[in-house]
C-alpha angles and dihedrals in degrees: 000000000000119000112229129256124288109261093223092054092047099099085057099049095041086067088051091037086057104056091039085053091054088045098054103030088245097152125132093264115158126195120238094268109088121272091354110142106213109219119247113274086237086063092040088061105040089048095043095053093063094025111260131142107257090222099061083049094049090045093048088047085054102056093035099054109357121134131165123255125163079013091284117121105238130158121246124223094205097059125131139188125208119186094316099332128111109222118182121195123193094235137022087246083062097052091043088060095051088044100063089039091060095049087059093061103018135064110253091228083061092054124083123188139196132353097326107040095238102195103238085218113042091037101043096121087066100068142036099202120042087225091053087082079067098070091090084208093058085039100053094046100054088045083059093047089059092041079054097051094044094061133079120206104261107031140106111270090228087074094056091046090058093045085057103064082030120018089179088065117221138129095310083051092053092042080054098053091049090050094045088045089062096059093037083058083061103045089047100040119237094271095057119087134223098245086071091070091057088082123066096237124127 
């Protein structure tokens, strides 16, 4: 959904890359299991406390806010998304601030916040203050909160990833799920299969 940052603008973002990194446990870390990318320990928590697979979290949050720095794919806490446009601030102060300036000239159905993109409108009863879609920790937990609705016990998690950019389905829900299967091949390595996501392990 989100563009990535400006090149000429990425010095300035790895240093802020790098503390958000160390924030949020977001290294390169890779499990044993060959070319296996372990989810951070901030998406482990926040899956494991509504019983979603962390890799399904880490691969949403992926496809909602990720942007390359150091030419590694890693999602960004202050994202935002404005009718349409991804707009990434440096701090969540930042973002606070565009946030509010957003809200005075777009609808707030049209805004998404965080991680997860966690749409302002649709998802107001699940904050009191707009920013607080900027703590990556709140964020994260209620993206896994949604992923957990969408699905019904039994069936595949891809279903409840496209549910959760749609959850009418449709076209835009399928395009979703093949974007969001990429990443989760990552995360899961090209040996792993599918099935392995059914369960809410990490």
């Amino acid at each position: 959904m989100a563009a990535p940052i400006a090149t000429g603008r990425l010095v300035q973002w790895s240093a802020m890359a790098a503390h958000a990194a160390l924030v949020l446990g977001t290294c390169t870390c890779a499990s044993p299991a060959p070319a296996r990318e372990l989810p951070p320990p901030a998406y482990q928590l926040a899956a494991q406390q509504v019983g979603v697979p962390s890799p399904v979290l880490y691969a949403v949050a992926l496809q909602e806010s990720g942007t390359r720095l150091r030419g590694r794919l890693i999602p960004w806490p202050w994202t935002l998304n404005v009718a349409g446009r991804a707009e990434r601030y440096p701090t969540r102060a930042n973002a606070c601030t565009g946030l509010r300036k957003a809200l005075a000239h777009t609808p707030a159905s049209r805004i998404d916040a965080g991680l997860g993109q966690v749409n302002l409108g649709h998802h107001a009863h699940r904050y009191v203050h707009p920013c607080e879609l900027l703590d990556p920790y709140r964020n994260l937990a209620i993206a896994a909160e949604i992923l957990q609705e969408q699905h019904t016990a039994g069936e595949d998690w891809l279903v409840a990833i496209g549910r959760y950019h749609r959850p009418a389905g449709g076209a835009p829900a399928a395009r979703y799920r093949r974007s969001v299967h990429q990443h989760l091949a990552r995360v899961l390595g090209p040996d792993a299969s599918l099935s392995s996501i059914r369960t809410t392990t990490p």
